[in-house]
N, C-alpha and C positions, 0 to 999 in steps of 0.2 A: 503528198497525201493531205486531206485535208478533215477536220474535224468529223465527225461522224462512217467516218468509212474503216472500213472491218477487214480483216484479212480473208477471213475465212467465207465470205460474201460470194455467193455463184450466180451469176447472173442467169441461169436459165433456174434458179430459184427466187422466183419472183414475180410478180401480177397477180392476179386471179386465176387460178387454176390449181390442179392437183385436189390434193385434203382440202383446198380452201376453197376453190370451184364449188366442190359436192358441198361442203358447208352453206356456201351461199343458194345453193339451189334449192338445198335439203328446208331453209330459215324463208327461203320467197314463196316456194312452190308446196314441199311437199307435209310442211307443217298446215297452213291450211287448211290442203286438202284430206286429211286428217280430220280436222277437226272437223269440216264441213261434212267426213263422210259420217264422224258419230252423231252427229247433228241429228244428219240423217233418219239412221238407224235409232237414236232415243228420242225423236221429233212426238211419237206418239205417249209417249211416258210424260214427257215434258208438257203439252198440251193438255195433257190428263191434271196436272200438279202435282203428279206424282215424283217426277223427277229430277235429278240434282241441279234444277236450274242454279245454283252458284255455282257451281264446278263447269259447267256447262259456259256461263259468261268469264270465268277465269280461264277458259281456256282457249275463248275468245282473244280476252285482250293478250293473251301471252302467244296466240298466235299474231296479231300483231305487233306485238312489240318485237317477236323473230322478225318481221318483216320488215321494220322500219330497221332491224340490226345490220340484215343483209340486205338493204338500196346503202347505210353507212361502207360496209363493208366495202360494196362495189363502188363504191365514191372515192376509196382508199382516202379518208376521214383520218383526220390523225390521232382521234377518240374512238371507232370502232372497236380496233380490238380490246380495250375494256368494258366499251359498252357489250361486246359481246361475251365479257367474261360475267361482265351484273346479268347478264343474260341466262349463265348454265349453271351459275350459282343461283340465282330464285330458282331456276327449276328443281334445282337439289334439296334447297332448304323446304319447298312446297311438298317434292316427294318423298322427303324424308317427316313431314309432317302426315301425311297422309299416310305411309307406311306403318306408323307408329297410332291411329287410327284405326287403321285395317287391322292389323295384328291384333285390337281387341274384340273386335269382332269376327266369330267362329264362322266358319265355311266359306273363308274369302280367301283363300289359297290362291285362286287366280289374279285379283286382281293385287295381292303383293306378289305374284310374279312380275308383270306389268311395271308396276312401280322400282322393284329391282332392277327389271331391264333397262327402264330411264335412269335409274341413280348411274347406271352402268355405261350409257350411252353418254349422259353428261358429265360422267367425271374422265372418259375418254374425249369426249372435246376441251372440256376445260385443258388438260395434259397435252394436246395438240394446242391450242394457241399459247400456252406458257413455254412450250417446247421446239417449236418449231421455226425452222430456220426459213424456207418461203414468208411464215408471217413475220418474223425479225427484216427481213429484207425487201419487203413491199411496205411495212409501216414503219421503217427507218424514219428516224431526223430527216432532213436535208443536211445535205452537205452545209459545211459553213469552211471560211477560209480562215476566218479568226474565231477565237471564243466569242468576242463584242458582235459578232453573226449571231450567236447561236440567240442571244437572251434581245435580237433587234424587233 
């Protein structure tokens, strides 16, 4: 047996796939498109200057930065999975700021629906990568034979 290996280690848990698959597709592909489609849809507001162009370029760069989270992930990076925890934790701290925003403002029922469902959505990612045994056993250590391995 050597340094870093686990008992309880299943090897058909582990690579990219499962929860971690959809995560990564969910952080390349379908955050983007997301944004690109609200883009979309508030393009004419925002041209006007009417509308929330900063929320609109945060949401931007925070689709990027899911982006560059999932090429780390799919690189199996030995930093990923924290980069992707700073990841649903700015989301949280962002919608729990915005939350608290809306709430003062009357007839915005929907959009702290919205913002709930994100707290919702990223405090269940967050809970899958602190919890999860595929992410323990695809972003293990390397094996090492001696401790004087581990810190070479």
């Amino acid at each position: 047996m050597t340094l870093g290996d686990s008992h309880d280690r299943s090897p058909e848990l582990s690579g990219i796939g499962g929860w971690l698959g959809f995560l990564c597709f969910s952080l390349m592909y379908l955050s983007p498109a997301g944004v690109l489609i609200n883009l979309a849809i508030n393009w004419r507001m925002l041209t006007a200057g009417a509308g929330p162009v900063i929320g609109q370029l945060l949401s931007i760069g925070l689709a990027g930065f899911g982006v560059f989270v999932a090429i780390r992930l799919n690189q199996i990076h030995p930093g990923a999975v924290r980069l992707a925890k700073m990841y649903f934790i700015t989301i949280t701290v962002l919608d729990l700021i915005s939350a608290l925003v809306i709430i003062t403002i009357p007839g915005n029922a929907q959009h702290a629906l919205a913002i709930f469902s994100g707290l919702a959505g990223s405090g269940a990612w967050l809970a899958y990568l602190f919890r999860s045994k595929r992410v323990q056993n695809t972003y293990a250590p390397a094996a090492a034979e001696k401790v004087s391995d581990v810190f070479a």
